[in-house]
C-alpha positions in Angstrom: -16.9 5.5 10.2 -16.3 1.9 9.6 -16.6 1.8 6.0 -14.3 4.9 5.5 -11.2 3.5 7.8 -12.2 0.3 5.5 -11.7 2.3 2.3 -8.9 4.0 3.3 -6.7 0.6 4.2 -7.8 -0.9 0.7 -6.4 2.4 -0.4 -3.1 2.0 1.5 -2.6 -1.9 0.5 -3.4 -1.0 -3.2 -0.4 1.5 -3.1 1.6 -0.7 -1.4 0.7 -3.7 -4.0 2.4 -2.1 -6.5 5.4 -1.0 -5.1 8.5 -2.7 -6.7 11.2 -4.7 -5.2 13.5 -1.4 -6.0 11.3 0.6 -4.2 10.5 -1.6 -1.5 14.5 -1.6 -1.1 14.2 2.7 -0.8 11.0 2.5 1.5 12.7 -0.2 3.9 15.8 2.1 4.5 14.0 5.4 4.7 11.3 3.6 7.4 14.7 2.8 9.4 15.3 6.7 9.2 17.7 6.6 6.5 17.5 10.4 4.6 17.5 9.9 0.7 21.6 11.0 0.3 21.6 7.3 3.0 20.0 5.6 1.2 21.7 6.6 -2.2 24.9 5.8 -0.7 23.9 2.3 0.9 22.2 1.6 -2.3 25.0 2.7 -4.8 23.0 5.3 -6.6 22.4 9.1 -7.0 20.0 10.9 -4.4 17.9 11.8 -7.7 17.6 7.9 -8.7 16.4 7.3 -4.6 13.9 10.2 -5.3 12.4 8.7 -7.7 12.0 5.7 -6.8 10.5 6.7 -3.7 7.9 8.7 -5.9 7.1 5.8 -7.8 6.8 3.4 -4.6 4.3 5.9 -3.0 6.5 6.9 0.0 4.3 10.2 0.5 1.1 8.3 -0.7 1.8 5.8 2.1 3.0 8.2 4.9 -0.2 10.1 4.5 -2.7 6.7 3.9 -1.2 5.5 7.5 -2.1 9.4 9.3 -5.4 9.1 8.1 -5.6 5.0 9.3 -4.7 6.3 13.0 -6.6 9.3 13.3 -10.2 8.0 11.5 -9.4 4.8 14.0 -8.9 6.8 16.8 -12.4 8.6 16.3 -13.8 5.2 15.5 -12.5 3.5 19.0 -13.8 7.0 21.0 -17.3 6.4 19.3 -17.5 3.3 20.1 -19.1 2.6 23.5 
């Protein structure tokens, strides 16, 4: 159990690694619960151009990478006497 929440944080940082400073800008305004059309307007750019960045920088990749961290730790800590 170990090695897979192991493999599954090298996963996460190795999205996050190469996300860009343009898509660390999208990422940082959606984590403060900005919606895309937000964002787009605080950044001065179309929802589309906030989309896509957000693709490129992993947004969904990253969501997902930190479920999986929580639950797999969670089992870990109940297994653990």
């Amino acid at each position: 159990m170990a090695r897979h929440l192991e493999s599954i944080l090298w996963l996460w940082a190795a999205t996050l690694s190469r996300r860009s400073a343009k898509g660390w800008e999208v990422a940082d305004l959606v984590a403060q619960g900005l919606s895309y059309d937000a964002a787009a307007t605080r950044l001065g750019i179309s929802q589309s151009a906030v989309s896509q960045r957000a693709a490129a920088a992993g947004l969904v990749e990253e969501q997902r990478a930190r479920e999986l961290a929580e639950a797999t730790l969670a089992c870990f800590l109940e297994e653990t006497p």
